[in-house]
C-alpha positions as CSV (number, residue, x, y, z in Angstrom):
1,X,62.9,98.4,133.3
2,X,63.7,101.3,130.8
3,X,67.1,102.2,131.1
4,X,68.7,105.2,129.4
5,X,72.1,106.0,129.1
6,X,74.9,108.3,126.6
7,X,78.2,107.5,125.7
8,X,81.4,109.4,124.9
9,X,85.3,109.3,124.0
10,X,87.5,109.4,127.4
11,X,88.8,113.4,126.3
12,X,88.4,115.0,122.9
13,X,90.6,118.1,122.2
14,X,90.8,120.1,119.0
15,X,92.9,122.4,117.5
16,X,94.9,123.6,114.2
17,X,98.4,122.1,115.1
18,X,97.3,119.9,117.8
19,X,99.5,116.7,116.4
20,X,102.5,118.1,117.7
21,X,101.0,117.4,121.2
22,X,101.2,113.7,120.3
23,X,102.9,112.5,123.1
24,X,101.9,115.1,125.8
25,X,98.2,114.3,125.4
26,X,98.7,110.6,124.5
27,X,101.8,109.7,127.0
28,X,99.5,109.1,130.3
29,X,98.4,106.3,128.5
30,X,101.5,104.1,127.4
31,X,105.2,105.1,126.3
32,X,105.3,102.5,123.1
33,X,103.1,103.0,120.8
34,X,101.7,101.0,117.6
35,X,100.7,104.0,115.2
36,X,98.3,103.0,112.6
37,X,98.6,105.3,109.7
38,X,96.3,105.6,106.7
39,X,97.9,104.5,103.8
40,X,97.6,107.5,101.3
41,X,99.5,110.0,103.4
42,X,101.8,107.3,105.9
43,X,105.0,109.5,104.3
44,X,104.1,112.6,105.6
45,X,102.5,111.3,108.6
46,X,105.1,109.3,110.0
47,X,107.2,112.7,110.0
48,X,105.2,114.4,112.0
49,X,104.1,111.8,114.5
50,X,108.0,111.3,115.5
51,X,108.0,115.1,116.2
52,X,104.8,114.8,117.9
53,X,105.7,112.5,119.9
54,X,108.6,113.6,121.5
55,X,110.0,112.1,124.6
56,X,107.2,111.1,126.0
57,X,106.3,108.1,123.7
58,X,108.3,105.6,121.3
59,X,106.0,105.5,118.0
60,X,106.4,102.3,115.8
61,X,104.7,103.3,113.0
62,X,102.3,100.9,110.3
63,X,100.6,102.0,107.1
64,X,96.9,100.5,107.0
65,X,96.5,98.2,104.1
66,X,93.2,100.1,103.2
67,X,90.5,98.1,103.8
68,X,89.6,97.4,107.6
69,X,89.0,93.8,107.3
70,X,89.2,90.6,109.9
71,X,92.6,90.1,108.0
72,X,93.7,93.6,108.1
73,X,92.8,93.8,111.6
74,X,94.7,90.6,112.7
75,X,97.9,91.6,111.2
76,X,97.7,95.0,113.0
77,X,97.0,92.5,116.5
78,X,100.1,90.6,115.2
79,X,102.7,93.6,115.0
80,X,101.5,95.3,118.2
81,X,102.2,92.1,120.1
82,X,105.9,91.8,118.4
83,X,106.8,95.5,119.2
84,X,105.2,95.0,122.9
85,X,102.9,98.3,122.2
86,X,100.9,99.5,125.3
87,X,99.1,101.7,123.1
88,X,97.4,102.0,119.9
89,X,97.3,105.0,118.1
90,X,94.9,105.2,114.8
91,X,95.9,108.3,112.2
92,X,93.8,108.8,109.1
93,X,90.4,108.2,107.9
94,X,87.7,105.9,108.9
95,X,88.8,102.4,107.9
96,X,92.1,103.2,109.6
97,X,90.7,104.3,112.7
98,X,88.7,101.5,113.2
99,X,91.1,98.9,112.2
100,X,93.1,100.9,115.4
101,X,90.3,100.8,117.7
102,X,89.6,97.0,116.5
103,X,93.0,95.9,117.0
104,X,93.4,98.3,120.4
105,X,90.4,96.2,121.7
106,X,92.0,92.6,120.8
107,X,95.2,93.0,122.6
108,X,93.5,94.9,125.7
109,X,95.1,98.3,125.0
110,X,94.4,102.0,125.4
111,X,93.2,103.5,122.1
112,X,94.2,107.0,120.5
113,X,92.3,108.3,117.4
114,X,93.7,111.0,115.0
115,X,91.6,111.7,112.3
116,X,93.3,113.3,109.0
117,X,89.5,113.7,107.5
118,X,86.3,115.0,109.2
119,X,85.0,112.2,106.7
120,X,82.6,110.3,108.9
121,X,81.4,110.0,113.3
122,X,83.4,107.0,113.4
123,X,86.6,108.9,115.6
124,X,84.8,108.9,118.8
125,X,82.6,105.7,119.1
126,X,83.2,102.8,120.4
127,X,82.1,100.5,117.2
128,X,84.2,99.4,113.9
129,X,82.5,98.4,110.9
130,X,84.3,95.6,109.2
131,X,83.9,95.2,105.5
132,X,84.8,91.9,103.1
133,X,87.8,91.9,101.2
134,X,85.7,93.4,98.0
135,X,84.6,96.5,100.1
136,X,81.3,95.0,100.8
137,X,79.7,95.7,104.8
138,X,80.8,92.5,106.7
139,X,79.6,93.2,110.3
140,X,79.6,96.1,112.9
141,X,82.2,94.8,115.8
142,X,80.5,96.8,119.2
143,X,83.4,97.4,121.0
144,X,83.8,97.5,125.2
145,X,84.4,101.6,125.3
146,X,84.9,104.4,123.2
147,X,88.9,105.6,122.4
148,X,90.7,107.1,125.3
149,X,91.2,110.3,123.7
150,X,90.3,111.7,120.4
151,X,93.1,114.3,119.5
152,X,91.4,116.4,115.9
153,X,94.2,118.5,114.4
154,X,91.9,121.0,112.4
155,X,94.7,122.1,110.4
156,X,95.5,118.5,109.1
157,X,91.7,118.3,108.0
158,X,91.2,121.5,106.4
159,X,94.1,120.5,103.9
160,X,92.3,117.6,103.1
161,X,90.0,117.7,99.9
162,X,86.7,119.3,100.8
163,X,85.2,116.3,99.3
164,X,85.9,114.4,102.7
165,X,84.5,117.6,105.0
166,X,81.2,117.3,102.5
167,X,80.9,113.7,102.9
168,X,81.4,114.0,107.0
169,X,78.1,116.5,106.8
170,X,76.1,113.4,105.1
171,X,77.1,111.2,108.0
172,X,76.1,114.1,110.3
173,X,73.1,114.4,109.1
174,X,71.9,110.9,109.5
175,X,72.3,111.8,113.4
176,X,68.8,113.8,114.1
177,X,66.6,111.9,112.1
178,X,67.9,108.4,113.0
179,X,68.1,109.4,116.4
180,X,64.4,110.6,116.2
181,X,63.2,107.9,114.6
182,X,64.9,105.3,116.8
183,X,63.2,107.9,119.7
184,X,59.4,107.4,118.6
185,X,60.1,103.9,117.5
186,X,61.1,102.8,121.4
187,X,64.1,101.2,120.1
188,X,67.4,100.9,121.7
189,X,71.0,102.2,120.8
190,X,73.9,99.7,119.8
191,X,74.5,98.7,123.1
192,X,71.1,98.3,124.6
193,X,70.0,101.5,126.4
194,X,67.7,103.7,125.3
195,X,68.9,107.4,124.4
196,X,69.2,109.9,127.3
197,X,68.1,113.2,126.8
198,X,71.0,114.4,126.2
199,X,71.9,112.3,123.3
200,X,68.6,113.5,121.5
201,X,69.6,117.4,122.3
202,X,73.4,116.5,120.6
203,X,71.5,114.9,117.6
204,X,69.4,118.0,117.2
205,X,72.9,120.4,117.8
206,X,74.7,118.4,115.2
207,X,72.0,119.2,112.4
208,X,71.8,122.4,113.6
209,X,75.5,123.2,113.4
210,X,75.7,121.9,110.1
211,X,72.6,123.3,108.1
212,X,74.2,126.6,109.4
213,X,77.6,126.6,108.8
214,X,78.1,123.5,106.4
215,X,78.4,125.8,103.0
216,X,80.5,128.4,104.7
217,X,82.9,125.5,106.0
218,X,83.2,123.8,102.6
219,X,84.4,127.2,100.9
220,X,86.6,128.0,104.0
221,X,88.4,124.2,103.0
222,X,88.4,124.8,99.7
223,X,91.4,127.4,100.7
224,X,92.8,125.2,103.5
225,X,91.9,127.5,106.3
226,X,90.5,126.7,109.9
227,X,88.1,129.6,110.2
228,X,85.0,129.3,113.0
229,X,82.9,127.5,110.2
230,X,85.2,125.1,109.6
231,X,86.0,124.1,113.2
232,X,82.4,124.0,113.7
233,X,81.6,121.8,110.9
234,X,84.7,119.5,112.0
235,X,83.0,119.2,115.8
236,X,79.6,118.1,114.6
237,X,80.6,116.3,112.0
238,X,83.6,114.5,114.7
239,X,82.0,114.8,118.1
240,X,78.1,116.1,117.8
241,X,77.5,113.2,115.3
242,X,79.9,110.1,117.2
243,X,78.1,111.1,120.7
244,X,74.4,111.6,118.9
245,X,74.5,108.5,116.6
246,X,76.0,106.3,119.5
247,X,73.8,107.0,122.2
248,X,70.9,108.3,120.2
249,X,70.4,105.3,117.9
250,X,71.4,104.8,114.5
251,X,68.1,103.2,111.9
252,X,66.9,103.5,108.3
253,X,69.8,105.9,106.7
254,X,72.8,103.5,108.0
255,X,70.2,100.6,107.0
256,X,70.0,101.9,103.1
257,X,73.6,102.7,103.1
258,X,74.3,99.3,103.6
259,X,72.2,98.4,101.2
260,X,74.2,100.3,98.5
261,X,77.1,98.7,100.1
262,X,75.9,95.7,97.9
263,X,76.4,97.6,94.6
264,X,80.0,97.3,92.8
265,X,79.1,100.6,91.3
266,X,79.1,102.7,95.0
267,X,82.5,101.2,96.1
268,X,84.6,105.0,94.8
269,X,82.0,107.1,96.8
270,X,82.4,107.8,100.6
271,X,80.4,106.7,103.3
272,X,78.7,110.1,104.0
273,X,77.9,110.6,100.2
274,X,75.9,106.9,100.6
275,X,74.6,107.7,103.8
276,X,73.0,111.4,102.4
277,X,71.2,109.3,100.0
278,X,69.8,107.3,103.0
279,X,68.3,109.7,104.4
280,X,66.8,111.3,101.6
281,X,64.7,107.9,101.0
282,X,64.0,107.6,104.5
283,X,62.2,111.1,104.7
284,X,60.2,109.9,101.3
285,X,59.5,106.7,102.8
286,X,58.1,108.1,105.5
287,X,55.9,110.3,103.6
288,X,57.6,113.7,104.5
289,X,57.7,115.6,101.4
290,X,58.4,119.4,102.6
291,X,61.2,117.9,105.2
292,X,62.5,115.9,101.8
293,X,63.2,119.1,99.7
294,X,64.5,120.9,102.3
295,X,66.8,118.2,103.0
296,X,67.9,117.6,99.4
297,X,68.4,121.8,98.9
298,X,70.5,121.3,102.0
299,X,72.5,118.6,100.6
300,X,72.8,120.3,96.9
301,X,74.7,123.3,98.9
302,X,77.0,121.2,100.7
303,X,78.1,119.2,97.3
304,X,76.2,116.3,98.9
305,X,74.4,113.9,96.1
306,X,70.5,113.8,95.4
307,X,70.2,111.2,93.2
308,X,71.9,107.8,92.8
309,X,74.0,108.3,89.9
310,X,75.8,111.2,92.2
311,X,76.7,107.8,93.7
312,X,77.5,105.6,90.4
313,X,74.5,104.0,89.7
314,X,73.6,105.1,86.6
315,X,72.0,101.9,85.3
316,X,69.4,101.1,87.8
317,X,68.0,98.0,87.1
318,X,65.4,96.1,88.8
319,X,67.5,93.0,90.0
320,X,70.0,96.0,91.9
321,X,67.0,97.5,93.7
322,X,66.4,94.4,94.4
323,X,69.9,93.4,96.1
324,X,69.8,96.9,97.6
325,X,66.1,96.5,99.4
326,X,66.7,93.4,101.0
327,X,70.1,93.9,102.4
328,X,68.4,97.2,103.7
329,X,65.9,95.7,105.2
330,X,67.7,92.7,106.5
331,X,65.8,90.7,109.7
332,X,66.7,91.7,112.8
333,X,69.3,94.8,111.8
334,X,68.6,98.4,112.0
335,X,65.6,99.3,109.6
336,X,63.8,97.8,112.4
337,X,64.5,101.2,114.8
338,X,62.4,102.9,112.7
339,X,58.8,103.6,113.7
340,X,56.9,102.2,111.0
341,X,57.5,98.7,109.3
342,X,60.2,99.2,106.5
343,X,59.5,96.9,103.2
344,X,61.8,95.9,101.0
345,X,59.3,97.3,98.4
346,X,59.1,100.5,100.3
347,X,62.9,100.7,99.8
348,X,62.8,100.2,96.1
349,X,60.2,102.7,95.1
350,X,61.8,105.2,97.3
351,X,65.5,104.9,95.9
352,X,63.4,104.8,91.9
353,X,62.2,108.5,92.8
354,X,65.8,109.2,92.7
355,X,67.1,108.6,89.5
């Protein structure tokens, strides 16, 4: 039987300002709440989640150590069982947020997720990735269901460095071509279903939004304002890409990016920067030359890297290929959505052409 099926956050809202409705949106779902906040911006955070919260909810907050790790993730169990939280609430970038939705999931609680960056899709699905101590991939943790709400205050993420905006367009654009590609190949989504049609039509939206207003929204940012390009870029890049990777499929681009994930020298760069350089050697692995440059012109204007020392390596070296190919390619894991057979070798020449 060939089941298909999509999959999306309980409510998203968006809107400059929008953390001030902390506990009005969030309150339905618990009156104490265990506040994850990222660790790089926990002072001014906590400020503003007491006044967002109100009366509604009782926020206890806890900076994230930085890494979202089985250790990290266990101590962030531990607390919200000695507070007695009946609600988790994630505020910052990735790592946090999943550390949130990890430890949401562990003590059986209803999840909230606030992201200060439009940095990655990670805000609306229902998967965290945990990494090793040493910032290496670990594992992908499939969780049960996606977070209750998503609450996206545009305002918060347009102050953010445009760096983070730029490197939430390379996740984005993973979306389309891994969802395609996990589309011809037959293969199935992270939790078993094949993508509905809808997924596939969010995919194609996502790199549509962004290939049209992704240059526009990083100049926007660069002043800190939330114009229609910039809210745009911050729903595909947020919503378009969680809903289109998640129910669409996710393949080679995540696979290479794990790869790098190997390499000491990639640890400073940001998931979307790796990710843009997965699915530039994807598109030459699979022979598609005219698609590649108009990819990598795409990615130049969006402050996106196009070769691999835009992601510190600068001494590629055989035995690093190497380390990079295999973990990309890895038995059983997601090079295998794609519709042709993915060597290691295949890998290594690809990533070569971009030096």
């Amino acid at each position: 039987m060939r089941i298909t099926g999509a999959r999306f956050p309980g409510r998203y809202i968006q809107a400059p300002g929008l953390l001030a409705r902390l506990g009005a949106e969030a309150g339905a779902l618990g009156r104490t709440a265990l506040c994850v906040l990222d660790g790089g911006l926990a002072g001014r955070l906590e400020r503003l989640v007491a006044e967002g919260a109100g009366e509604a909810l009782t926020a206890i907050c806890r900076t994230h150590g930085g890494e979202c790790s089985e250790a990290e993730i266990a101590a962030t169990v531990a607390e919200g069982r000695a507070a007695g939280a009946d609600l988790v609430i994630g505020i910052g970038g990735g790592k946090t947020l999943d550390t949130a939705k990890a430890a949401a999931h562990a003590l059986g609680l209803p999840t909230v997720v606030v992201p200060t960056i439009a940095a990655s899709d990670a805000p609306c699905s229902a998967l965290s990735v945990v990494y090793r101590e040493d910032g290496s991939v670990h594992y992908d943790l499939f969780l049960p269901r996606n977070p209750d709400l998503v609450l996206v205050d545009t305002r918060i993420i347009a102050e953010a460095p445009a760096r983070f905006l730029a490197a939430g367009i390379g996740d984005a654009l993973a979306t389309w071509y891994e969802a395609d590609s996990s589309r011809r190949a037959g293969a199935v989504n992270c939790w078993g279903t094949h993508g509905a049609r809808v997924a596939h039509e969010i995919a194609r939206l996502c790199r549509e939004v962004i290939f049209d207003h992704g240059a526009q929204a990083l100049a926007d940012c660069d002043r800190n304002a939330t114009t229609e390009a910039v809210e745009a870029v911050i729903e595909a890049n947020i919503l378009l890409s969680g809903a289109g990777f998640e129910s669409g499929g996710v393949a080679g681009a995540h696979a290479i990016h794990h790869g790098l994930c190997e390499l000491p020298d990639v640890h400073h760069h940001l998931h979307g920067e790796k990710v843009a350089i997965g699915v530039q050697a994807m598109l030459l692995i699979h022979g598609e030359d005219d698609e590649y440059r108009r990819v990598r012109a795409f990615c130049e204007s969006v402050r996106l890297p196009v070769r691999l020392s835009g992601i510190g390596i600068d001494d590629l070296t055989n035995e690093k290929l190497a380390k990079v190919a295999a973990r990309a390619c890895r038995p059983g894991d997601i090079m295998h959505n794609e519709p042709i057979r993915v060597t290691p070798a295949m890998v290594a020449d690809a990533l070569a052409r971009m030096v």
